[in-house]
Steps between C-alpha positions, in 0.01 A plus 500: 500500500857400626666355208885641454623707215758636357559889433340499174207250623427725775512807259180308326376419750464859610379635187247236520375597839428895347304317185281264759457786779394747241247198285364383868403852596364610198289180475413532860373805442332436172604826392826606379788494260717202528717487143699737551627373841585152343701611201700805689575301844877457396533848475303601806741182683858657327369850585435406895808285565761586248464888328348744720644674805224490763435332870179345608530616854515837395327599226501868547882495478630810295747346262282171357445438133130610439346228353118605307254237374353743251345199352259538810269246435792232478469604878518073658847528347612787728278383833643136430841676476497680842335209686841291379736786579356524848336874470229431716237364284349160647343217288185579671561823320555374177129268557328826554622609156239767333261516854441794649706627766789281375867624454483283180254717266448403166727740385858659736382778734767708685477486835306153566815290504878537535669517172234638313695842371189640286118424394471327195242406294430771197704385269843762431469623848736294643779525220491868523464537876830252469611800301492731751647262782818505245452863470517508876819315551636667244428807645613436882823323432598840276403742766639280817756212346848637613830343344579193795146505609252359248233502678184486249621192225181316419233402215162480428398201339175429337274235316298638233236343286379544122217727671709712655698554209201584310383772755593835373615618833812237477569668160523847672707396838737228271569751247605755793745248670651424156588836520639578819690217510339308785803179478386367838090382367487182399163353348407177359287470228237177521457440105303220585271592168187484738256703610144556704335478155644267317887512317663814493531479111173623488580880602880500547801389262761801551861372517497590903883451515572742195268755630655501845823593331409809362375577826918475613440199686742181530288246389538082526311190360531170684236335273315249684855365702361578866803296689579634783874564393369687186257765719761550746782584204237762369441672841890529490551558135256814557634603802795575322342698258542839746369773273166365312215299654488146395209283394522137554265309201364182648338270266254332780265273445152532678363207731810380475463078525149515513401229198209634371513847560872642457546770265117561501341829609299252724757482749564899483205582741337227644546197688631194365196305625566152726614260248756723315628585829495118605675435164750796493606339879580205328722663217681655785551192676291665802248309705162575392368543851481694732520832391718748589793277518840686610824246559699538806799489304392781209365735845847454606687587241314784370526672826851450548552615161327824526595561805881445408402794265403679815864469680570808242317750721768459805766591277309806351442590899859556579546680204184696622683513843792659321329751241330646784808562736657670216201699294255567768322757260424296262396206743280732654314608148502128366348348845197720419464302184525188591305573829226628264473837691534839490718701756421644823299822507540523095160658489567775775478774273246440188427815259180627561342691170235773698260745221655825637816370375389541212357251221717236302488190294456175709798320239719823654375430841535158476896557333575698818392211711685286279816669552413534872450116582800437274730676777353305742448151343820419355346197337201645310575439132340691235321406145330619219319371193685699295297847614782593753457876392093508496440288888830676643666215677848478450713513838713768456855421442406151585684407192333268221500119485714371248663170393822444636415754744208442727549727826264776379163563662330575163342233291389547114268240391428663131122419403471192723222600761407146541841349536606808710237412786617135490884611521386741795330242697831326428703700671277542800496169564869531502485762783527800297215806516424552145238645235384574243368740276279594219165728410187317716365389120736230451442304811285315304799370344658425801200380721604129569841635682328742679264218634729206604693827637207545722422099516920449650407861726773625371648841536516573149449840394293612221514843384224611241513845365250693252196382708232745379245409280530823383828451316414630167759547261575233507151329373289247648740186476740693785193636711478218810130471535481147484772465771380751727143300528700142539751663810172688675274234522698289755596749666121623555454111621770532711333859665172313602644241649443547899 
């Protein structure tokens, strides 16, 4: 296709691309959710080439907006995304959508692609690892920020889906950045009403907006107005919101164009079939055949788009330049972070606990070790599921995490195991060393963070305290039995293997 456009043709035109890229791969696969794709592709094109801070020919660099699909199996819209912005991704990529060995799995996986910044795919995981991304920034830009030398300034954006709202681990992590303030995440909501099963009405009619409130969070409703003008005025109406998280309420609809099946649950997670993609073509004004149709002119301009976005990384590299000539320190302790390494010769000297020493507690061992790798990690962060005084983890005078005031080392999640492993994998993604902590019972509650932490190989640490079965006084609902048997079996598989 060569026809000209003008600006706002070639906007369409774009948009249009993500909706056929992400319908032609999920029909090519014959697997796959395409709805979602088609109805939020002018976000995912305002996002790319307008909103967030990022560059396509670096995708590891330091000071991007973090952008999470925790809508994960939505995923077409991201891989269609970072083909157009020129991440890497090829169109022979996007064909081998949902085959093995593909970058393009059903659902995001970190690591297989550029731009992917977490696994997705569990519904609330996303959102809350989001959470601790803010956290993160939050976090850094307190400790290392000096007045003339901003050198952390970025968000965390995220697209979030009825499901994930639903997931009780989104409650936990949402509640928590509501409370500490996190001003710098920014999620959309998809209210598109629809759902695996059938409509949302069936199991979910809270007033999302109203209960994101009380949780102290900024929150907008575009209805269903998805102009590009109108997205990009949100992303800037909630970026100047600096002190509450903001929730952008998108009233999508599903399939979008499709004639028979938008708004359906249909076109949630399967493929359209032939004909309704033929037909859905033809509402577009796209030709019908062949698939996998991508303009010269929308290529074009998506790339130089995004990578305009990109031309903000030289600028933040002289200031780099300039905050390391003058606070060497502090350069020195934040390169380890966003290096994603520890320093030289950190573990010279590790505390060795021998019987003639004499016998003690493995929580007081393991606080001594705590306070030992804390002196020579200045980036481990600390947390607790509200049992800071039983697992004896606090850093000591590491100060507390607060909002408003964010340099600490010590994180309190209150009763939130589940969103607490999220938010930790959520800041080690961000290039922090943190944990968590709570008695080895609960990790039942926290189990699916503990996994994709494993899944991403991650370096989150999990501390889990009261181990013994024979914990008594407690009674039977505290004694870790159960868990004990579900930790030892793999590792017995893992012993026999040669």
């Amino acid at each position: 296709m060569t026809t000209t456009t003008t600006e706002t043709d070639l906007d369409q035109l774009c948009v249009n691309t993500i909706r056929t890229l992400s319908m032609d791969a999920v029909q090519n696969a014959n697997s796959g959710h395409p709805g979602a794709p088609m109805a939020l592709a002018p976000l995912a094109y305002v996002l790319y080439t307008r909103v967030m801070k990022h560059n396509p020919a670096n995708a590891d660099w330091f000071d991007r907006d973090r952008f999470v699909l925790s809508a994960g199996h939505a995923s077409m819209l991201l891989y269609s995304s970072l083909y157009l912005a020129g991440y890497g991704l090829t169109l022979d990529d996007l064909k081998r959508f949902r085959q093995l060995g593909s970058p393009t799995a059903g659902h995001p996986e970190y690591g297989d692609a550029a731009g992917i910044e977490a696994t997705t795919g569990p519904l609330g995981q996303g959102i809350s690892m989001a959470v601790g991304m803010a956290l993160a920034e939050a976090m850094l830009a307190d400790r290392y920020n000096r007045p003339g030398h901003e050198l952390i300034d970025h968000c965390t954006y995220a697209i979030a889906s009825d499901g994930d709202l639903q997931e009780g681990v989104a409650s936990e992590a949402c509640s928590l950045a509501g409370h500490l303030g996190l001003g710098k995440l920014i999620v959309f909501y998809d209210n598109n009403h629809i759902q695996l099963a059938g409509e949302t009405a069936m199991a979910f009619s809270e007033d999302v907006g109203r209960r994101f409130e009380a949780y102290g969070w900024h929150v907008q409703d575009v209805g269903e107005d998805l102009g590009l003008e109108t997205l990009e005025n949100a992303a800037e109406a909630a970026r100047g919101v600096p002190d509450r998280p903001s929730l952008v309420m998108v009233r999508s609809h599903i399939g979008f164009g499709a004639p028979n099946l938008q708004d359906t649950n249909k076109a949630h997670g399967s493929p359209l079939g032939e004909e309704e993609v033929k037909l859905t073509k033809e509402v577009y004004g796209w030709p019908t055949e062949p698939p996998f149709v991508v303009p010269d002119e929308a290529l074009e301009h998506f790339r130089s788009a995004a990578a305009a976005r990109g031309e903000l990384e030289a600028e933040w590299r002289d200031r780099a330049e300039s905050y390391r000539s003058e606070h060497p320190d502090l350069w020195e302790e934040l390169s380890l972070v966003m290096e994603r390494r520890l320093p030289d010769g950190w573990d010279r000297e590790v505390p060795k606990f021998r019987p003639d020493g004499g016998m003690i507690a493995t929580r007081k061992a393991s606080n001594q070790v705590i306070q030992w790798v804390a002196g020579e990690v200045p980036h481990l962060v600390s947390g607790s599921a509200d049992l800071e005084p039983s697992t004896l983890t606090l850093i000591e005078d590491g100060g507390s995490v607060e909002k408003g005031s964010y340099s600490g080392r010590n994180v309190h999640y209150g009763v939130r195991e589940h969103g607490m492993g999220a938010i930790v994998n959520g800041l080690n993604l961000h290039g922090l060393r943190a944990f968590g902590s709570t008695f080895f019972n609960f990790l039942d509650y926290m189990k699916p963070a503990v996994r994709l932490a494993a899944i991403m190989h991650l370096p989150s640490i999990f501390v889990f305290t009261h181990d013994s079965i024979g914990l008594g006084e407690d009674g039977t609902t505290h004694q870790p039995i159960d868990p004990s048997a579900m930790v030892q079996l793999p590792c017995r598989k893992m012993r026999k293997r040669p």
